[in-house]
N, C-alpha and C positions, 0 to 999 in steps of 0.2 A: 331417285336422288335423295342422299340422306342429308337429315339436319348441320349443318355446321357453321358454329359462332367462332368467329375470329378475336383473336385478344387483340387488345392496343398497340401492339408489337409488332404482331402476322398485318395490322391493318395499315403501318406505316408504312413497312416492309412492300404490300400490296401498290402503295400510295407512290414507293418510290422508284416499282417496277412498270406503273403507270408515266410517269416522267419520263422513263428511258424508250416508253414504246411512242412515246409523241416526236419523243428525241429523235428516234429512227424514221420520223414520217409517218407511221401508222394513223387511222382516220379516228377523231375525238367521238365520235358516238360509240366505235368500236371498242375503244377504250375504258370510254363507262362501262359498259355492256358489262365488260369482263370484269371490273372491278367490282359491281354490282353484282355479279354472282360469284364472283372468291370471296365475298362477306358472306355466303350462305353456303356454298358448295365446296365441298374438298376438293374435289377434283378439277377446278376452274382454279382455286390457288394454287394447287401444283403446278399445273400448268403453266400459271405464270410465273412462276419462281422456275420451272424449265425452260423458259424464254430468254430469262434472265440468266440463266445458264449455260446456253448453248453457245459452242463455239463458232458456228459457222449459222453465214444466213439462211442455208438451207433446212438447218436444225430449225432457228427459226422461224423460218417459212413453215414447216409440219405441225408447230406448232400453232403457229397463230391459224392456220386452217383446223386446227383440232377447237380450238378455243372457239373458232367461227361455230362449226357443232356443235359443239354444248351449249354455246348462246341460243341456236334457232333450237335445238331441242329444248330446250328452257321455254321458249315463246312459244312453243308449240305443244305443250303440256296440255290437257285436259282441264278444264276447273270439276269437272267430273269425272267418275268414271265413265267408257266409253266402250262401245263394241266394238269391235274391229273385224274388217271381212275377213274371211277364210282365202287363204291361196293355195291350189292345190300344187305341189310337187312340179308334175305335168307337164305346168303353164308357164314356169316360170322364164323357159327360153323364151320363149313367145314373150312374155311380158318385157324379158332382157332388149329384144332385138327390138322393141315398142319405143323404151326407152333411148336408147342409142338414138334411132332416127330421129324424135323430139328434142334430145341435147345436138344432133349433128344441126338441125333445122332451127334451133335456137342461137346455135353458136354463128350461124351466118346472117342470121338479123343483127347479132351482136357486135360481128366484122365490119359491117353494113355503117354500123355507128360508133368507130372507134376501136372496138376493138375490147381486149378484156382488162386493160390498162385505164381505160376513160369507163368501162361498167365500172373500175371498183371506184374511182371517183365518183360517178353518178349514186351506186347504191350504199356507199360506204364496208360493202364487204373487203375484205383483204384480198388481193390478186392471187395470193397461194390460195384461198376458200375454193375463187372461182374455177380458178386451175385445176383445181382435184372435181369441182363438180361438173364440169365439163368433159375432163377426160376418166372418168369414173362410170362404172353399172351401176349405180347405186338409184334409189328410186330419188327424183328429187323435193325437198322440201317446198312446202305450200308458201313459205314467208321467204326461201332464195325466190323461187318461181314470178313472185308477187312483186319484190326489190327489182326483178330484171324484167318486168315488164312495164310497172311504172318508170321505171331507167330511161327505157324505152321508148318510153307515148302507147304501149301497147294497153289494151283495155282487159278485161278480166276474160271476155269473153274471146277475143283475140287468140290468147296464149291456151286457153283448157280446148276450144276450138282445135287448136294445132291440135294440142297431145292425144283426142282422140279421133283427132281423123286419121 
């Protein structure tokens, strides 16, 4: 993530694309979040200045799920440098179909309690976030993972429990 200062201008501008996402309903912690990193990230200001651009909700919606990304990849930053495991080639289907069945078995706890409408009210993520992270192979983040288990009542040991059995 590279350096970037906003002038007084880009931060009003920010301030005022901030308004129109309250405007539309979106959730106040979400809100900061974003504005809190388009004062340092270019690419979270873009963002919202493409929010604030778009013609339709669904434009919208990619958006605010992309901005959702960038936030938890922000919070999930390293304060160090860090190793990271190897994954071979190989494994990866296997890893893919690993995945699947822990988002399929997560989504029905999730049904269980409302639904992904009452999660984004419980964990303050945006409904497009959880929508793509639900219906997505993608490996899932330790801070969604964490929001939708405290959402939940579920315990730490609960949900890592799930994923590797």
């Amino acid at each position: 993530m590279s350096t970037f200062k906003t002038s007084p201008e880009q931060q009003l501008k920010v301030y005022g694309i901030a308004t129109a996402m309250k405007t539309a309903g979106l959730d106040a912690n979400f809100i900061t979040n974003c504005v809190k990193l388009a004062f340092e990230y270019e690419g979270a200001h873009d963002l919202m200045q493409l929010w604030a651009e778009a013609s339709n909700q669904e434009e919208k919606d990619e958006v605010i799920a992309d901005l959702q990304d960038e936030i938890d990849t922000h919070q999930e930053l390293p304060k160090k440098p860090t190793k990271k495991p190897y994954v071979k080639f190989d494994d990866l289907d296997a890893i893919a179909k690993n995945i699947e069945g822990y988002k399929r078995n997560l989504r029905k706890l999730v049904d269980r309690h409302g639904g992904i409408v009452e999660l984004a009210k419980k964990t303050g993520i945006p409904q497009p976030s959880l929508s793509r992270f639900f219906n997505s192979n993608s490996m899932p983040r330790r801070t969604t993972i964490y929001k939708i288990a405290e959402a939940l009542g579920l315990s730490e040991k609960d949900i890592i429990t799930d994923w590797v059995a």
